[in-house]
C-alpha positions, 0 to 999 in steps of 0.5 A: 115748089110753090104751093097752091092756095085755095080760093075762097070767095066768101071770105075775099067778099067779107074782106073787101068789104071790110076795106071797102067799109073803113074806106068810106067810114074814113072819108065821111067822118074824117074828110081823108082818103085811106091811102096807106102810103100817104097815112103812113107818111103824115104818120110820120111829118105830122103832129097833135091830132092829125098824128093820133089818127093816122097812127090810131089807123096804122095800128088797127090794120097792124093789130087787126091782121094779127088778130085775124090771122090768129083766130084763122090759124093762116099763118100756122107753118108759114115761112118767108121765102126771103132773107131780112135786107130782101124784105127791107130792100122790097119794102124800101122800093115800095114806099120809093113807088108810091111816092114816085107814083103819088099813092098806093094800090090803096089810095089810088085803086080803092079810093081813087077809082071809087071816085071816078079819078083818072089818074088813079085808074091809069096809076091802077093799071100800072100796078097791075101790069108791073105787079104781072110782070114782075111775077113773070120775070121772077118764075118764069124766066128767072126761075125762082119760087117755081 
């Protein structure tokens, strides 16, 4: 059985507001969009000093959830639900979409919209709308995580 989690709106506000910050900080200081696929992936094809940033990025957010979730205590008794090739195959799939897709919610739903971009506002909804659909396929008619 899946349990509830409890909203909590001044801590989703804080949050998006943090994303909402490092996003803007990115772009004025650096001239880049924080599209996580596309940092991850120039993490990876670039070199020098155009490397050490998006590595520098890719480590604040990795040691940064670390940190949060330690001193919120939210992953005290967490337990994934799937097994390790399931995680790899999602996060496989995933990088596969936003490639195919020329972004991520990041890029496109922060960052694109933010910029009054049409492309990321239609690549938007097709996240959602797959996100959703997903979600009911695997509870609802597949019965899993129910």
């Amino acid at each position: 059985m899946v349990e509830s989690t409890m909203f909590t709106p001044w801590e989703a506000i804080a949050g998006g507001c943090l994303i909402g910050s490092a996003a803007v900080l990115l772009m004025w200081s650096m001239g880049r969009i924080a599209g996580i696929s596309g940092i991850v992936a120039g993490a990876l094809t670039e070199s020098g000093g155009e490397r050490s940033w998006r590595l520098s990025f890719l480590a604040g957010l990795f040691f940064g959830a670390i940190v949060a979730a330690y001193f919120s205590g939210a992953l005290v008794g967490v337990q994934s639900v799937a097994s390790m090739p399931v995680l790899v195959a999602a996060g496989l799939l995933v990088g596969l979409g936003t490639r195919m897709g020329g972004g991520c919610t990041s890029g496109h739903g922060v960052c694109g919209i933010s910029r009054f971009s049409l492309r990321s506002v239609v690549a938007t909804m097709v996240f959602m709308a797959s996100g959703g659909v997903t979600v009911f396929v695997i509870r609802h008619l597949l019965g899993e995580g129910v």
